[in-house]
C-alpha positions in Angstrom: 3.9 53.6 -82.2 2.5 56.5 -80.4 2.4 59.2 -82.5 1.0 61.9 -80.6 -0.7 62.6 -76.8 -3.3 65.2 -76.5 -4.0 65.8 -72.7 -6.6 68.7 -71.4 -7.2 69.4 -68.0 -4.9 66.9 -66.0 -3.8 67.6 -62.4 -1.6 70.6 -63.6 -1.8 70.3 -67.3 -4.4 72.4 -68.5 -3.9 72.2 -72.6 -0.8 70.1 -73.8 -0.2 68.4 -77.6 2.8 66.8 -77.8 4.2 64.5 -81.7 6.6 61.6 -81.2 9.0 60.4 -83.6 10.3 57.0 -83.6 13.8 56.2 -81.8 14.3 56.7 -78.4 12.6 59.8 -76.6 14.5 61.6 -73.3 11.7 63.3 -71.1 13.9 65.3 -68.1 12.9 67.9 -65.8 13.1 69.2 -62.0 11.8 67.0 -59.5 7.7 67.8 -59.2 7.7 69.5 -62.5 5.1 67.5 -63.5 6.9 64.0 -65.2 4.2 61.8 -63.2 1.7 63.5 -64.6 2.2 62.7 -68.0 2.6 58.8 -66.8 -0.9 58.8 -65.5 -2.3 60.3 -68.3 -0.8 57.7 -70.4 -2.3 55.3 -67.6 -5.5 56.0 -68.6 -5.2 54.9 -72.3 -3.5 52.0 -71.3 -7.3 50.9 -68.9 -5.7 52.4 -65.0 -8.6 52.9 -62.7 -9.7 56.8 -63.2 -10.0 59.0 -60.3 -12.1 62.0 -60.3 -8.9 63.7 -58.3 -7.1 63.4 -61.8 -9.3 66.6 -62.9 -8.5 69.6 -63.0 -9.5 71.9 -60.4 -11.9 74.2 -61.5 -12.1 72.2 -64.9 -15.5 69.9 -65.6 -14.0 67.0 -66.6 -10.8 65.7 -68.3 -9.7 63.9 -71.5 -6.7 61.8 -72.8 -6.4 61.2 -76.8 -3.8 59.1 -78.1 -2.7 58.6 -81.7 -1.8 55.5 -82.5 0.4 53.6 -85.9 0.4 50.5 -85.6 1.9 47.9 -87.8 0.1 45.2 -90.0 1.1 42.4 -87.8 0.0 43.8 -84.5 -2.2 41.6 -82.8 -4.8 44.3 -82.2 -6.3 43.7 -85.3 -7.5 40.1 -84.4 -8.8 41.8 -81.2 -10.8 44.7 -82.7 -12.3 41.7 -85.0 -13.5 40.0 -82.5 -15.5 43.1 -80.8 -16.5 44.3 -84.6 -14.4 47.3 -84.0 -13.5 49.0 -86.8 -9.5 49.6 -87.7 -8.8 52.2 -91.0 -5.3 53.8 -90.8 -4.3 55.3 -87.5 -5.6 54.0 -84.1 -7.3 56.7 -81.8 -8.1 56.6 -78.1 -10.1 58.7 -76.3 -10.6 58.4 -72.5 -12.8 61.0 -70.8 -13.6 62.0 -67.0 -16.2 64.0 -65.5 -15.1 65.7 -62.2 -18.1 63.7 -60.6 -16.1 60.1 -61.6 -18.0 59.3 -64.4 -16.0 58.5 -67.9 -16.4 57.1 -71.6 -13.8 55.4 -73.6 -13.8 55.9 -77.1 -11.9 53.4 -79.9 -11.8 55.2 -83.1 -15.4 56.6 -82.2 -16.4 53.7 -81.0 -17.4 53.4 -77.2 -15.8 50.4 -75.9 -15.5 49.3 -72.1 -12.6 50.1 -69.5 -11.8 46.0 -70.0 -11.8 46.4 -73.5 -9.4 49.6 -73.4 -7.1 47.0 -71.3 -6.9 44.1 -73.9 -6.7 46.6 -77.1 -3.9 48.6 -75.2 -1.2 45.6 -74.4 -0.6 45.6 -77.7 0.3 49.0 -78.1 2.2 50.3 -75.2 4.1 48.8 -72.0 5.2 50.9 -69.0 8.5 50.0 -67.4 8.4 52.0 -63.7 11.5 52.1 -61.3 9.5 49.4 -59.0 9.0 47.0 -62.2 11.5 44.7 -60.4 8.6 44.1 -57.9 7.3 41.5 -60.6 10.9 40.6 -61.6 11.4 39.7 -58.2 8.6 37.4 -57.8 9.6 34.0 -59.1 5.9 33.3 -60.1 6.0 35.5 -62.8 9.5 34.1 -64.0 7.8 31.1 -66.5 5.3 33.9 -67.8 8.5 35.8 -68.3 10.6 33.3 -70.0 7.3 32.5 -72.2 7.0 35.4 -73.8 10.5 35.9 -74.9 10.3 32.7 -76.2 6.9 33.2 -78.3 6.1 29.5 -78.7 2.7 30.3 -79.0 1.9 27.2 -80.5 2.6 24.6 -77.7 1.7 26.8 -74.9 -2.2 26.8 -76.6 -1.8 22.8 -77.2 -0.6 22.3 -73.6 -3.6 24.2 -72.3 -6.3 22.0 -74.4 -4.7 19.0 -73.7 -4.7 20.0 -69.8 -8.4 21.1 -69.8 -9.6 18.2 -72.1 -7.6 16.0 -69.6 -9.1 17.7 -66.5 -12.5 17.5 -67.7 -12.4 13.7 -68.4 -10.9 13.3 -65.1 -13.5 15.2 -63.6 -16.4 13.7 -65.1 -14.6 10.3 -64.2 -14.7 10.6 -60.7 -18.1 12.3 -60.4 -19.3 8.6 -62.3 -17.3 6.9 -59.8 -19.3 8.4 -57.5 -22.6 8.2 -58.6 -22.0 4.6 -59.4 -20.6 4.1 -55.4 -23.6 5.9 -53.9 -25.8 3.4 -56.6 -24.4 0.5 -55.3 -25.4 1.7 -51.7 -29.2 2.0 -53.2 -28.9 -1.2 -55.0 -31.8 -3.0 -52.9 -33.7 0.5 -53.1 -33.9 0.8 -56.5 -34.9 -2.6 -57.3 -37.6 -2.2 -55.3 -38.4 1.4 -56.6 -38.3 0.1 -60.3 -40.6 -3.1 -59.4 -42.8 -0.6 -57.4 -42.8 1.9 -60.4 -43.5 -0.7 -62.9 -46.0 -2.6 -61.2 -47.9 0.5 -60.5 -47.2 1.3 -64.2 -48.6 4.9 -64.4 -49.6 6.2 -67.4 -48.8 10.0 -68.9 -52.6 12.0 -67.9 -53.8 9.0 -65.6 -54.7 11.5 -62.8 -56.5 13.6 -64.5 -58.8 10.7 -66.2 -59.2 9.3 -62.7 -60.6 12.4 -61.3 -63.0 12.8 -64.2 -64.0 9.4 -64.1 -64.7 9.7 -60.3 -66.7 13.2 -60.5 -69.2 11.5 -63.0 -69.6 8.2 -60.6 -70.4 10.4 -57.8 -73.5 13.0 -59.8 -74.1 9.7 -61.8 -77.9 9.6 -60.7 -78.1 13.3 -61.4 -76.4 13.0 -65.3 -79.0 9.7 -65.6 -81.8 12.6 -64.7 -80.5 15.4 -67.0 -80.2 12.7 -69.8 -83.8 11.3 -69.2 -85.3 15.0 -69.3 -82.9 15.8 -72.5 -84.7 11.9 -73.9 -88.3 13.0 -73.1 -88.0 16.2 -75.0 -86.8 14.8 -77.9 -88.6 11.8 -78.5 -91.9 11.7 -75.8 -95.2 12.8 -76.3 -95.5 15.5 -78.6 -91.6 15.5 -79.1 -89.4 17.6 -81.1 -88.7 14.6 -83.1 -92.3 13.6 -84.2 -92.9 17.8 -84.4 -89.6 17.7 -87.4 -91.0 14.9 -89.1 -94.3 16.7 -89.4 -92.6 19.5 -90.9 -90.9 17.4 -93.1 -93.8 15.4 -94.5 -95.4 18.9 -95.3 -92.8 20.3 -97.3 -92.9 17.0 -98.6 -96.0 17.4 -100.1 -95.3 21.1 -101.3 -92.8 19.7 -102.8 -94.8 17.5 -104.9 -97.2 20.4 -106.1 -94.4 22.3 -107.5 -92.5 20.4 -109.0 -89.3 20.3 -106.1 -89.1 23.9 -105.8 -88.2 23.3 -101.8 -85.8 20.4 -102.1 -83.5 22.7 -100.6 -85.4 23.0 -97.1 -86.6 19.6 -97.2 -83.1 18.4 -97.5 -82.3 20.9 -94.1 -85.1 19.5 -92.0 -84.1 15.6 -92.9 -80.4 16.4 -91.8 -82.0 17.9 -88.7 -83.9 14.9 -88.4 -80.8 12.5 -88.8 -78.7 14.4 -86.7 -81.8 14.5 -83.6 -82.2 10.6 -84.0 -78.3 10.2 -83.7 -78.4 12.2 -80.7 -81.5 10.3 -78.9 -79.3 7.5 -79.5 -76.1 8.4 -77.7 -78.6 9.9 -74.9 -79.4 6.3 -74.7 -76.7 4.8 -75.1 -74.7 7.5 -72.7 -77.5 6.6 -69.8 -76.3 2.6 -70.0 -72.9 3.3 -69.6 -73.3 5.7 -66.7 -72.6 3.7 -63.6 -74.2 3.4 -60.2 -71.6 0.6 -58.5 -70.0 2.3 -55.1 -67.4 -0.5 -56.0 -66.0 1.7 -58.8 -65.4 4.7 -57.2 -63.9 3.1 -53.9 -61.4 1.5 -57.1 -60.4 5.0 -58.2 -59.8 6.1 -54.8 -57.5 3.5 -54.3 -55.6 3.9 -57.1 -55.4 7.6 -56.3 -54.1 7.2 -53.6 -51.8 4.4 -54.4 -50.4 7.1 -56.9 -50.1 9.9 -54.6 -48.1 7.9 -52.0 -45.6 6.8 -54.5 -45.1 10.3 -55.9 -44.3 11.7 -52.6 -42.0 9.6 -52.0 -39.7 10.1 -54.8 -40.8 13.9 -53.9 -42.1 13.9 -57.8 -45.9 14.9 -59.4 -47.9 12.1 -60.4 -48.1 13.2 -63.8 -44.0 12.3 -63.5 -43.7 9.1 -62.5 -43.9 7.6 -66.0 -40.4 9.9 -66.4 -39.3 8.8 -62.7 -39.6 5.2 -63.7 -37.1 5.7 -66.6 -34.6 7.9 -64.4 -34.9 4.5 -61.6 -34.5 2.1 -64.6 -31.6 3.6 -66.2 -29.9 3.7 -62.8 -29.9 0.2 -62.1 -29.0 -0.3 -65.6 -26.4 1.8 -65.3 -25.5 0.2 -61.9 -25.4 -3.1 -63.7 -23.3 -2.3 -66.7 -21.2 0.9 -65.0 -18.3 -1.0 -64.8 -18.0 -1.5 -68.6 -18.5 2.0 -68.5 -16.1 3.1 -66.0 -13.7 1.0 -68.0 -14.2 2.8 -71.1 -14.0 6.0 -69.5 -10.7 5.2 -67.7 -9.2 4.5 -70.7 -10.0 7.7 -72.2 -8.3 9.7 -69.3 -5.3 7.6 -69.6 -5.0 8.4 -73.7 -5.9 12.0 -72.6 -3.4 12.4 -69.7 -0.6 10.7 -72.5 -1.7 13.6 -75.0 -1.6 16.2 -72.2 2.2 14.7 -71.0 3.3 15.0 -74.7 2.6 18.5 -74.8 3.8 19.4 -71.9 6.8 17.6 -72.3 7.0 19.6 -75.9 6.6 23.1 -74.3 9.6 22.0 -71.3 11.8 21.5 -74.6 10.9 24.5 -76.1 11.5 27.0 -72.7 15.0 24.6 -72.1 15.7 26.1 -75.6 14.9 29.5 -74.8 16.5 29.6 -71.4 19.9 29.2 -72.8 18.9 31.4 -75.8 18.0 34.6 -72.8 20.7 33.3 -70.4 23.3 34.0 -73.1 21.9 37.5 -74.3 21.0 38.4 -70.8 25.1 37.2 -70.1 26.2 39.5 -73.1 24.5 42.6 -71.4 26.3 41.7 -68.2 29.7 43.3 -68.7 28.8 46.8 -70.2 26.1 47.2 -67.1 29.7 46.7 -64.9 28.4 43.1 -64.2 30.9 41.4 -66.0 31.5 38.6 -63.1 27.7 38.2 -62.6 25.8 35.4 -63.9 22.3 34.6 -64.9 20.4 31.6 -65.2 17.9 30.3 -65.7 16.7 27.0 -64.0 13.9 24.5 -65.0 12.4 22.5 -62.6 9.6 19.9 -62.9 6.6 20.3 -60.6 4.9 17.4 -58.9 1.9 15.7 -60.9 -0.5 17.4 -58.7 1.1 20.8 -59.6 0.8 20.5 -63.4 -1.4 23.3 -64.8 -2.2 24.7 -68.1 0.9 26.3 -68.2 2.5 22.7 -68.3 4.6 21.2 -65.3 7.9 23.5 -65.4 8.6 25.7 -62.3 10.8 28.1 -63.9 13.2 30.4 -61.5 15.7 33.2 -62.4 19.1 32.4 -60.2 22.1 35.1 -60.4 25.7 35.3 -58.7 26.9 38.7 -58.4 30.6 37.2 -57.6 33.0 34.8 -58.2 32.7 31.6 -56.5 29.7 32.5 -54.5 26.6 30.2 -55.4 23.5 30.7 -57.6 20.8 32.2 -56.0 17.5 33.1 -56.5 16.9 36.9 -58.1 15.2 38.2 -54.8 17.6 36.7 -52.4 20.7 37.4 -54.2 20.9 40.7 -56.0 21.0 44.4 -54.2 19.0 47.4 -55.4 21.3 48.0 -58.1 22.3 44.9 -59.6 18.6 44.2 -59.6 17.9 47.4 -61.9 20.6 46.2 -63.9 19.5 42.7 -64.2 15.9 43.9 -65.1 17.3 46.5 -67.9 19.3 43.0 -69.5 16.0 41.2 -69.0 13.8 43.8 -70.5 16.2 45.1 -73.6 15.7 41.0 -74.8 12.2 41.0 -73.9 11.1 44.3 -75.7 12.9 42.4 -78.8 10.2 39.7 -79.2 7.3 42.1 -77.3 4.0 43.1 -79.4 4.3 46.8 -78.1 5.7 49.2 -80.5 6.1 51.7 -77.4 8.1 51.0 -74.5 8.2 53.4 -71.6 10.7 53.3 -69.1 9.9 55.3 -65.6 13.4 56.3 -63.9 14.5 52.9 -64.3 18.0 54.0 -63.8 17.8 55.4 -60.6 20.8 54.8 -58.3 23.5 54.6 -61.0 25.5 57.2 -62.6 29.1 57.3 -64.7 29.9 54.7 -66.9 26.9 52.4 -65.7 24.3 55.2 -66.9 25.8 55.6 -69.8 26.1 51.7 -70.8 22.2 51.7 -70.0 21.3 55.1 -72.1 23.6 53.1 -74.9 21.1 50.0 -74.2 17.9 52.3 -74.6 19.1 53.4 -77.9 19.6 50.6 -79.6 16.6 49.6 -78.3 14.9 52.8 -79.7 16.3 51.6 -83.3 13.7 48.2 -82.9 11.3 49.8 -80.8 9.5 53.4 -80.0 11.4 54.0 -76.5 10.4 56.8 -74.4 12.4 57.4 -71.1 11.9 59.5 -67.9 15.0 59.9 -66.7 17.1 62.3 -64.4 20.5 60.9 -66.2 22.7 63.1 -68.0 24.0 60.1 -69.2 21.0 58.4 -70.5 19.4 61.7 -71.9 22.4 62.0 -74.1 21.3 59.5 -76.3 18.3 60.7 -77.0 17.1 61.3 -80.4 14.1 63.7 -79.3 14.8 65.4 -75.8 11.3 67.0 -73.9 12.0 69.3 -70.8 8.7 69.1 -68.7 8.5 72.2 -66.9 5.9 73.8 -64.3 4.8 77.5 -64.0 3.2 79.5 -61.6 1.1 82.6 -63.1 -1.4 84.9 -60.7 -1.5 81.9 -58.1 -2.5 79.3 -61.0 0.2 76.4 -61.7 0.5 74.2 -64.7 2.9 71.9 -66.5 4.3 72.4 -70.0 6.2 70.3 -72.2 9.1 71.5 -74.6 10.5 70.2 -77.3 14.3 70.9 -77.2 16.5 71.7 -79.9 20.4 70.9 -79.9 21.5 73.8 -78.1 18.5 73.1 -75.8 19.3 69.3 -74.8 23.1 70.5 -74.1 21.6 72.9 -71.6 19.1 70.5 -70.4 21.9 68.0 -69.9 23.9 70.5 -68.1 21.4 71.2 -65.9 21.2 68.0 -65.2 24.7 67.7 -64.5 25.3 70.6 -62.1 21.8 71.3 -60.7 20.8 75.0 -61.1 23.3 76.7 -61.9 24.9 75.5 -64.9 28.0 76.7 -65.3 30.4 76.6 -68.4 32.1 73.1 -67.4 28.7 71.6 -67.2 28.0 72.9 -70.7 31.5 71.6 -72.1 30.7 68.2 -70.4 27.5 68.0 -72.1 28.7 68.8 -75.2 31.3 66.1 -75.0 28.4 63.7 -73.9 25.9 64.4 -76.1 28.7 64.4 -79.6 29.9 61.1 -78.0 30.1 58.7 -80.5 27.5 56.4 -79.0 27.2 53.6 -82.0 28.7 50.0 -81.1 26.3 47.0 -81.8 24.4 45.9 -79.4 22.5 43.4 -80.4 
């Protein structure tokens, strides 16, 4: 629950701290006192868009702290897991602005985004305005609706594996289909790209051997010169070699005088020596193998070329046509044996459509079971909202196949009648203003029984009743306040009787500079709140007595 709202420099609000108790909270005050204001600040912890407007004037930039207790089983545990955010005790939200628009969120003093600040927040409080019905309204949003009163979380994550795991095999079935259509079409093309390919059969570096190759044919006669010249000094007349072997018989002999004392250098100059002859040798044997036949080179060119013509044809590199050659073969095997395959994979979309219509047909069972379950509480709210010859149903339809979703295949629609023999309807055809507030107070009061918030807000919902119906609703928001934190902004005398914390929000006007104040009222203060609220400004002593008698009512019967 929220359990207390620091606000500083908000529109009129300059400095306000305000504690909340559990139970349900009245907030009342003069139209334009300021009741909004409080609203958007609350906004902003939940993730609304910020406005620089929201500052202050004169002020630098705004902020919005929120202390939160939250329960061991709230979901916004596993969430702050997930994001490493750390959770010890009490939950605390910071949201700043500048004037200039720019703003940082902080989650326990840890900076988290704006999208963040929106997942964390569902879990803690949910905002009920006076146009809430808009959604109520829309039959989309019924299923959603019915779903989370329900809570079968269970099937509703089964359903939408199944459906995605069904999908995707579908999908990747007809994109095979396809392929293997457009194959058939380029049957007699590949066949002929594959015999191509593998007579051809390039090899992985081929190009770049070829291009060697053909450089040394072409300077052949000048690498047959360079070789000879390299030959002649080594081994002519007066050649290195015959020089070395000289130098070796001399140490030789040096050797033999003392006793071996140069082995060491005459072991050098004989490696030398070897190493010399072994390269006269390759000279020679490099200078056969060098080439002078035109033939050769015309050869390379041809296969060059051969090369190059195929690779731009499949629009490849020569160096990947080894890889092209696969990607050809495997297509026409493929081609050849891709109705075995095709087979196979059909079969798996028909087990996975079967698992998907299992689960779906699970989850229809499970929202038939929970329709009649929020039909009958929704029923039982009827009477005391002076509805008691309206009915509420809900009705279950099955989409078309082409229609089913994650969600399963149920379209689900709230239908009322508002009189006696009149038909069912759908919600937004059927039901006034009025009975539509009423309807969405029943709807809501089950809803906030199986919600995850632990603060429920309600904005003026009861606008546009009074007497006995205000009263049945303030009863309603009570009972609710003993499940739930409930917070209500409310011009009802009736509804702000039941409160058991009552806030006047008030606005000043000191040396031209105008701010809102919140106060905390006492018992004598909520009896003249509530007068006030009865007889407008000036309260007189029957508006005092009539608040007395509302606000010592006894208000206890059960609700639930």
């Amino acid at each position: 629950m929220l359990k207390t709202l620091s606000i500083r420099n908000v529109v009129l609000i300059d400095s306000l701290d305000i504690d909340f108790k559990e139970g349900l909270t009245v907030l009342s005050g003069e139209t334009g006192a300021g009741k909004s204001i409080l609203l958007d600040s609350l906004g902003l912890l939940l993730g609304n868009r910020s406005e620089a407007s929201l500052v202050r004037s004169g002020t630098d930039k705004l902020s919005v702290t929120g202390v939160f207790e939250v329960q061991p089983n709230n979901k916004i545990y596993e969430i702050a897991k997930d994001y490493d955010l750390e959770i010890d005790g009490d939950i605390i939200i910071k949201r700043t602005i500048t004037a200039e628009g720019k703003g940082k969120i902080l989650f326990n003093d840890q900076i988290i985004t704006l999208k963040l600040l929106r997942e964390l927040s569902q879990n803690l409080i949910e905002i009920h305005g006076q146009h809430d019905n808009q959604g109520l309204l829309n039959p989309a949003t019924h299923c959603d609706i019915l779903d989370i009163y329900g809570k079968y979380e269970t099937e509703l994550q089964t359903t939408k594996e199944d459906f995605i795991n069904y999908k995707e095999a579908s999908k990747k079935l007809k994109e095979k289909e396809a392929q293997l259509n457009k194959a058939k079409e380029d049957e007699d093309n590949l066949k002929h790209w594959v015999q191509e390919l593998e007579k051809l059969a390039p090899k992985k570096g081929e190009e770049e051997i070829l291009r060697n190759r053909r450089s040394e044919l072409m300077n052949a006669e000048k690498i047959i010169e360079k070789l000879n010249a390299a030959y002649s000094y080594l081994n002519g007349g007066n050649s290195v070699l015959d020089q070395i072997s000289k130098a070796q018989n001399a140490i030789s002999r040096a050797n033999e005088i003392v006793n071996g004392k140069y082995a060491d250098i005459e072991q050098n100059i004989e490696t030398a020596l070897y190493s010399l002859n072994d390269a006269v040798e390759r000279i020679e044997a490099s200078s056969a193998d060098i080439s002078l036949n035109q033939s050769e080179i015309d050869d390379i060119e041809t296969r060059l070329f051969a090369l190059r013509s195929v690779a731009k044809k499949h629009q490849t590199e020569i160096e990947l046509l080894p890889e092209k050659l696969d990607e050809l073969s495997e297509a026409l095997h493929s081609l050849q044996s891709g109705e075995d395959n095709l087979n196979e994979m059909r079969e798996e979309v028909k087990k996975l459509k079967e698992k998907y219509i299992s689960s779906a047909q699970k989850l229809s069972i499970k929202r038939q079971e929970t329709a009649q379950k929020l039909d009958k509480n929704i029923m039982k709210e009827l009477p005391p909202l002076k509805m008691e010859k309206a009915v509420f149903k809900t009705v279950i339809t099955p989409k078309e196949e082409t229609q089913w979703s994650e969600k399963g295949w149920d379209t689900v629609c709230f239908e009322v009648s508002t009189n006696p023999n009149t038909p069912m309807g759908a919600l937004n055809k059927i039901a006034s203003g009025g009975e539509l507030s009423r309807f969405m107070l029943a709807l809501k009061v089950n809803l906030a029984q199986n919600s995850s918030q632990e603060t429920l807000i309600f904005d003026e919902i009861d606008t546009g009743i009074g007497g006995a119906t205000a009263e049945a609703v303030g009863e309603r928001l009570a009972r609710l306040g003993e499940k739930v934190q409930v917070m209500v902004v409310t011009h009802s005398p009736q509804v702000a009787a039941f409160s058991n914390e009552h806030f006047k929000v008030e606005k000043h006007t000191i040396d031209n500079q105008t701010t809102t104040s919140l106060k905390k009222l006492d018992s004598s203060g909520k009896i003249e709140e509530i007068a006030r609220m009865l007889a407008g400004e000036k309260i007189t002593r029957e508006a005092r007595a009539a608040a007395e008698v509302l606000v010592n009512k006894d208000n206890n019967p059960s609700l639930f």
